[in-house]
C-alpha positions in Angstrom: -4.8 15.2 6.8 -2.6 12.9 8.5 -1.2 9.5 8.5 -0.5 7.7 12.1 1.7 4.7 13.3 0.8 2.4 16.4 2.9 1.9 19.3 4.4 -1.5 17.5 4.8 0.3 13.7 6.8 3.1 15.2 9.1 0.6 17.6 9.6 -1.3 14.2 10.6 1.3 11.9 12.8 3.6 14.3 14.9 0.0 15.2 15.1 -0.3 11.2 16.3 3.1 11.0 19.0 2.3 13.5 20.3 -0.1 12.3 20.1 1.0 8.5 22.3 4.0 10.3 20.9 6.5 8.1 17.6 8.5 6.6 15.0 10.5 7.2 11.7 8.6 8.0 9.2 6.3 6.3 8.5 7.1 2.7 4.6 5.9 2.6 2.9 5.8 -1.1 1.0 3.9 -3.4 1.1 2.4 -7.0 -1.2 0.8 -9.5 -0.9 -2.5 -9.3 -2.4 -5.8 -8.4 -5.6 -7.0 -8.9 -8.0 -4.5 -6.9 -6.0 -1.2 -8.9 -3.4 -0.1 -5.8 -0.6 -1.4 -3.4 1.2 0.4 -1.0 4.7 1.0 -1.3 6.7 1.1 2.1 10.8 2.5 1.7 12.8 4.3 3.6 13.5 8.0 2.6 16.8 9.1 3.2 15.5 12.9 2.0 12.1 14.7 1.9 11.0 16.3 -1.5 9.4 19.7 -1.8 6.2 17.8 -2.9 6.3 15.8 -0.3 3.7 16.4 3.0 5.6 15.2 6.2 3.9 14.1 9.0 5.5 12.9 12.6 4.1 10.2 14.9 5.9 8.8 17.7 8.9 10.8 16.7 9.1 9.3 13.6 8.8 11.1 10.1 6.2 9.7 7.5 6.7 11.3 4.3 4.2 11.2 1.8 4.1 12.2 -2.3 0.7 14.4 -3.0 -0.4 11.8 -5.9 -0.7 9.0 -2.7 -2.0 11.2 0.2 -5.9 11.7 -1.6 -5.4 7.4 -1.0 -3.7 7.2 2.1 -4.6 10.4 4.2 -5.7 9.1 7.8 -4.1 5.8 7.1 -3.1 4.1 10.4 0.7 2.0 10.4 0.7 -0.9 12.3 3.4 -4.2 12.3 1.7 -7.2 13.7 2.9 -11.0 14.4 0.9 -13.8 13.3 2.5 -17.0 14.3 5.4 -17.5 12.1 4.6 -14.4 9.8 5.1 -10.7 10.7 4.9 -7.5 9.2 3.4 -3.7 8.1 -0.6 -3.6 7.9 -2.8 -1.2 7.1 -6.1 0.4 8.5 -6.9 2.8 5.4 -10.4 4.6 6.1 -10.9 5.1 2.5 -10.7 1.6 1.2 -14.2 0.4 -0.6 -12.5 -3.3 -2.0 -9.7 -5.2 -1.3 -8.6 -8.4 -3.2 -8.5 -11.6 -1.5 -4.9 -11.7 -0.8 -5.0 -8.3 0.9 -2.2 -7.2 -1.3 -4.1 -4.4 -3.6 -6.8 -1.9 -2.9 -9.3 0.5 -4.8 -11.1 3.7 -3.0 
């Protein structure tokens, strides 16, 4: 199991965690929502729970609850600029549909 980041993701959310000035890592899960069944959820965790399954990528913690890792696991991080926009996508192996807006996902 394991979830990764790219060179960009990593650069992104350790300059975050600077200048947030505190926590622990990237708290990565998912929720039912949307139109396809899931969305990810992207937060900062300033602690790691005793369910939780840690993983570390480019020296940076990505922390994970059990109920979203069976979704996620060997989900790659990335943060890409497109013109004027920029922000957190996802390469999730397990994805079979997406919804047209790229917002939600089922497996």
């Amino acid at each position: 199991m394991s979830i990764t980041l790219t060179d960009n993701a990593a650069i992104r959310v350790q300059s975050f965690l600077a200048n947030r000035g505190k926590g622990v890592g990237l708290r990565l899960g998912v929720k039912t929502s949307g139109c396809s069944g899931m969305a990810y959820v992207l937060e900062f965790a300033d602690g790691i729970n005793d369910d939780d399954s840690v993983f570390e990528d480019k020296n940076v913690k990505i922390i994970v609850d059990k109920k979203s890792l069976v979704y996620i696991d060997g989900t790659e991080l990335d943060f890409v600029k497109e013109g004027l926009n920029e922000g957190f996508k996802f390469k999730n192996p397990n994805i079979q549909n997406e919804c047209g807006c790229g917002e939600s996902f089922n497996v």
